[in-house]
N, C-alpha and C positions, 0 to 999 in steps of 0.2 A: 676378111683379111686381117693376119696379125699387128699389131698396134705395134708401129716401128716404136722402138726406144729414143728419144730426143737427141740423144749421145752415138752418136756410130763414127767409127774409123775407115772410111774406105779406099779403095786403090782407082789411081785413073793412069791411063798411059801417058808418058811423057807429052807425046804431039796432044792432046785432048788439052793439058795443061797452057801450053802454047797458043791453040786456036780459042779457045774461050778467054783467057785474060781471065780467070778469076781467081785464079790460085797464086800468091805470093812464094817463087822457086827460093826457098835457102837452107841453109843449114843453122840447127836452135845451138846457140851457146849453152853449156851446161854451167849453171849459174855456181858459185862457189857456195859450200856448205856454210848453212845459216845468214847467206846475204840476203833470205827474204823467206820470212815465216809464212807465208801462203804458197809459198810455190813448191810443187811436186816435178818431180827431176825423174824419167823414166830411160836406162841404158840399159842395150840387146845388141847380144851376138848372137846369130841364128844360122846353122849349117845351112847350104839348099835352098837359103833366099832368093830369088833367082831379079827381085825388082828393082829398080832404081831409086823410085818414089813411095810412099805412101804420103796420103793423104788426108789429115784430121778432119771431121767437118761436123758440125752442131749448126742446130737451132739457136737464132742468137739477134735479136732487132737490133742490138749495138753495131752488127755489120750492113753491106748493102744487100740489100732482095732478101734482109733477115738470115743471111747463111754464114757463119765463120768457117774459112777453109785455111789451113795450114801446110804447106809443102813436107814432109819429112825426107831428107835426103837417106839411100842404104848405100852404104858402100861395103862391099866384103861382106855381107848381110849383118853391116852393125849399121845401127844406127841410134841416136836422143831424142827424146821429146820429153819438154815440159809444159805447166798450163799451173796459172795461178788460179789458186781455189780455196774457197771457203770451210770443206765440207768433203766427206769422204764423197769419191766418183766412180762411177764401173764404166770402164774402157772397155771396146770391143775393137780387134786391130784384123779386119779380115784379107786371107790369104788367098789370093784367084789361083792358084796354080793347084789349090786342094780340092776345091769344088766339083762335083757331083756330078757331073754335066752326063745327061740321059745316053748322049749320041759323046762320046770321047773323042772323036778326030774334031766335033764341032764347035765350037764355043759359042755360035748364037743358040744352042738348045736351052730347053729348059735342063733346071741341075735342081738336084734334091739340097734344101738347106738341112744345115746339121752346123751343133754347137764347132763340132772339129775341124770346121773350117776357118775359126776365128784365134785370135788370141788373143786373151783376156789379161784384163791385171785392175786394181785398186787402186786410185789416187787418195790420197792425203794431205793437208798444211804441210810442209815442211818434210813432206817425206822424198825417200830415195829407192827407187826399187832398180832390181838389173834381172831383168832376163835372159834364162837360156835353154838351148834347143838346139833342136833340127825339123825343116819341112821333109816329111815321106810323103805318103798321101791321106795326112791330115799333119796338124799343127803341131808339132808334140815340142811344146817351148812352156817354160815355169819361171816363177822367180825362184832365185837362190837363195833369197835371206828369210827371215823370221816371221817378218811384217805381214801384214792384211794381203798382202798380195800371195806373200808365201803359205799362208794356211790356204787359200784357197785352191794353189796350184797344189797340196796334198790331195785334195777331193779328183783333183782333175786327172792327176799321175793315175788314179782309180780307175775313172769313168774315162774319160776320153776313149782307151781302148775298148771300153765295151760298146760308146756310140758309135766308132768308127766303124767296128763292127754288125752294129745294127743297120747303119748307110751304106755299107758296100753291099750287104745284104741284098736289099731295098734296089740299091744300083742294078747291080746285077740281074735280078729279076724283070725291070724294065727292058735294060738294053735286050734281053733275050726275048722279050716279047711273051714274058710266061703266062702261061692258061691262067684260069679261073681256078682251077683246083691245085695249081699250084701256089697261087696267093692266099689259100687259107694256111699252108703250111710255112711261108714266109712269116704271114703274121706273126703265128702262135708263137716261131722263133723269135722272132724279133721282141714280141711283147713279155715273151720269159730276161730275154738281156735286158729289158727295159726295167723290168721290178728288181732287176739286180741293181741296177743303178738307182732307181729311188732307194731302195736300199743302203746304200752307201752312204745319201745324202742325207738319212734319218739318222745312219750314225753320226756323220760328221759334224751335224747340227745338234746333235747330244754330247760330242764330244768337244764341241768349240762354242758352247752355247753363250762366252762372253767375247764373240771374236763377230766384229763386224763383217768378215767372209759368210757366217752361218745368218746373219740377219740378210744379206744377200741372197745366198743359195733359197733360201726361204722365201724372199720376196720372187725374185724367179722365178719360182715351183708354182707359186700365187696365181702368180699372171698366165702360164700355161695349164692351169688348172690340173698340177701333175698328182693332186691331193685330194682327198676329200675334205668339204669344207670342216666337217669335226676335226679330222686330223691335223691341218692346217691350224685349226686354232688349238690344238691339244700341244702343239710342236713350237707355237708361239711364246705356250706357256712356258714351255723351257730354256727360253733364252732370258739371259740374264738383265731385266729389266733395268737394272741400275748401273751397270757397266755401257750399254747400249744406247741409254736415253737422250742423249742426243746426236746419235748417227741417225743419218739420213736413210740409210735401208728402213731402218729398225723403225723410224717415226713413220714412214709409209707404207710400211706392211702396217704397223696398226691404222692407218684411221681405215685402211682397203678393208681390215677385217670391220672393223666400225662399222664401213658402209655397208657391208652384206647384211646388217641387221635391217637398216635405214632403204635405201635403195631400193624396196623391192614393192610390191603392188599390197596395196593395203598402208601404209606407212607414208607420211606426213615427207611430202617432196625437199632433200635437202632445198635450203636458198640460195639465191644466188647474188650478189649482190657486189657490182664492179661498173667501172667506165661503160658503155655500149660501145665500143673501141670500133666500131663502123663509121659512127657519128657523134663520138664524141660524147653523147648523152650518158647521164649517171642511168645505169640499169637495174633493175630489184625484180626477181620474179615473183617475190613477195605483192608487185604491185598491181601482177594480173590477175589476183585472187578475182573470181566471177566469169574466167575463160578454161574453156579447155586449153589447154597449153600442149602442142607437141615437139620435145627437146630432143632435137638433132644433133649428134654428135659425128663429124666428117673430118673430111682431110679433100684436099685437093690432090696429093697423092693414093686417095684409096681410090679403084675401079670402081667394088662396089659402091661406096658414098656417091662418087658423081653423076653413077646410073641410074641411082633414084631422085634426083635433084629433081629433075623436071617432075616428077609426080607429086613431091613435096611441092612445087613452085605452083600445079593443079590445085591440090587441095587446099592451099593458101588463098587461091584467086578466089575458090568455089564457095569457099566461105569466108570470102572477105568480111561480107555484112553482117556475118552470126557472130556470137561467141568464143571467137575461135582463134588461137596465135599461133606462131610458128618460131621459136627460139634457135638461129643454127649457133652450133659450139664447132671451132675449128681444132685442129688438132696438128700441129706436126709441119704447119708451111710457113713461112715468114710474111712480113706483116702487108708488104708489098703485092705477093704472090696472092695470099687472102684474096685483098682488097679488088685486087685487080679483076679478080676468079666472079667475086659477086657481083663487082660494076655490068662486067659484059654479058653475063645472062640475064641481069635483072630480077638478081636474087631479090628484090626488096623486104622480106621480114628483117627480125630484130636477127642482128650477128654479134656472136661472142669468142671472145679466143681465148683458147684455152696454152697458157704459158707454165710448165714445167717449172718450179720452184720460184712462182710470181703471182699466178693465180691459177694451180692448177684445178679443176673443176672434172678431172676425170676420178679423181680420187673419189670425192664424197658420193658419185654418180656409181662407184666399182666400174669404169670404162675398163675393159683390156683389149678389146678389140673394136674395130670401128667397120661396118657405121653400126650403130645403136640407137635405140628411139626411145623415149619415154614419154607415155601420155597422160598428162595431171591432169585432175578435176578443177572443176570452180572452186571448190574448197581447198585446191594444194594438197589433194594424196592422190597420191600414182596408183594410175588405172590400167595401165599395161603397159608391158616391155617386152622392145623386141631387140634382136641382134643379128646380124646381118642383111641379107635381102630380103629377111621374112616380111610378108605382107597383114598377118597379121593384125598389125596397129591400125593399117588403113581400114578393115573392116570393121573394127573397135569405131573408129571417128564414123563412119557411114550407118553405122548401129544404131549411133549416139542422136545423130542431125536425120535420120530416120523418122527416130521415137518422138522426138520433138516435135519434127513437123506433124506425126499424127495427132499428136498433143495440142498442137496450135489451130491446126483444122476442125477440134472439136472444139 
């Protein structure tokens, strides 16, 4: 399962609003120019909006159950939104009325995701962006001005058409139920507009190599592994290290590349080293040197993380008495929702949470997608890594307490 982003924008229906109580209904004042050097000021006119509401929402413990949600009022398909900030942000503002849905008259089906379904834009301190568009069937909305938002909607004026064309594609061949030999010839198309579109983004990242839009496009491509790891660091190398060095794309695509050297089997386990924010206790994985250690990285929103719980929760119990720990890393839920998730199962190993620009621990790990496992030695170097429902790892730990017990029997 793909590794949500901490940041999403999404749409709830008016009554949903209503019957839950948790969304504060208003309209954002658009603050006067320069009355507050952190705040980012976002205005859109958009043909074909067809919604009322949209809805902000992050990951955020300074709210309740850990969720910040913001009402955004449309009217005429305009509508503001700002949000005080430190640090350049990528907004993702997705659109239900574009979506992919397999079965078209249905809206409970499943729908093919695709970037064209959203719209995108850059926050900044003190910046001002204005978008514009129109919804067809996908997003086609940019900003107008100069700024980090507007270099990136150049890339997008590109691509967008070639993805939406890839997803109707894709659409289309579902709905019709197409053979096996016809999905080799969907592929091959699809995967020819696709090299068109890395394409694009290889220029535009050479061609905006001191624009914090291309340390985005970059970090993005990372995390969907649309690169080879060479190329990814050859591409790194061209962005302008000294214009860039303190944006937030740009700092986190490096340490990800960092970690690809670190992170990997053979190599000395990053540490970890924060609260045990379960109990309160200071935590060091430094301090289990002499155990096998095996480091879970989950979500209470991934399927797969919570399908393997209970086997985790097995090999925990099985070798309680040996050598043996279980570290879980949460990812993506608020601090309530956590806590609440391991009381009632009776998670009891060591629990860590993983917080986006506070203690993130998926970076030095290369987490992109969840769940993931890694299994350290007594000595602190990583013995195997797995990623998603692989099992793997459990035969790695069964190997292990295997050879041992013959070891101990003789």
């Amino acid at each position: 399962m793909t590794l949500k982003r901490s940041l999403t924008l999404i749409w709830l229906l008016t009554c949903c609003l209503v019957l839950t109580g948790v969304v504060s209904c208003r309209n954002q004042e658009i603050p006067a120019t320069g009355s507050d050097p952190d705040q980012f000021v976002l205005t859109a006119e958009i043909k074909g909006l067809n919604a009322d509401y949209l809805v902000y929402k992050e990951t955020n413990d300074a709210y309740p159950e850990g969720i910040r949600r913001d009402t955004i009022r449309v009217k005429n398909g305009r509508f503001a939104f700002s949000d005080k900030i430190k640090k350049h942000k990528y907004y993702r503002l997705l659109v239900p009325q574009t979506l992919k849905y397999l079965e078209p008259d249905n809206p409970r089906s499943s729908y093919l995701p695709s970037p064209v379904t959203w719209i995108e834009f850059i926050g900044y301190p003190g910046g001002r962006t204005n978008l514009k568009g129109r919804i067809t069937d996908f997003a086609e909305v940019y900003a107008t001005g100069e700024d980090v938002s507007g270099e990136l909607s150049i890339l997008k004026r590109e691509t967008y058409p070639l993805l939406n064309t890839i997803v109707n594609i894709k659409q289309d061949f579902y709905k019709r139920k197409g053979s096996a030999r016809e999905y080799g010839a969907v592929r091959d198309t699809t995967m020819k507009l696709f090299e068109m579109v890395k394409e694009k983004r290889r220029h535009f990242i050479r061609d905006h190599n001191n624009s914090p839009a291309a340390a985005l496009v970059l970090l993005n491509a990372f995390e969907r592994r649309e690169f080879s790891t060479e190329e990814e660091k050859m591409l790194f190398e061209v962005l302008d290290s000294v214009a860039l060095a303190k944006v937030s794309f740009y700092q986190e695509l490096s340490q990800r590349l960092e970690a690809l050297e670190g992170a990997v089997v053979g190599h000395e386990a990053p540490d970890i080293a924060l609260p045990e924010t379960n109990s309160e206790r200071a935590f060091a994985l430094n301090d289990l040197r002499g155990n096998y250690v095996l480091i879970h990285f989950w979500g209470t929103w991934c399927g797969p993380c919570v399908a393997e719980m209970p086997k985790i929760k097995a090999y925990a119990d099985e070798f309680a008495d040996r050598n043996f720990k279980v570290v879980g890393v949460d990812s993506g839920d608020g601090k309530d929702i956590w806590q609440q998730f391991i009381s009632e199962n009776n998670y009891n190993w060591t629990h860590l949470r993983s917080v986006k620009g506070e203690n993130d621990l998926l970076i030095p790990y290369n987490v992109t997608a969840l769940p993931k496992k890694f299994l350290i030695s007594p000595e602190g170097v990583i013995l195997a890594v797995s990623e998603g429902g692989s099992e793997a790892i459990f035969k790695k730990i069964d190997e292990i307490f295997s050879r041992e017990h013959q070891a101990d029997s003789h």
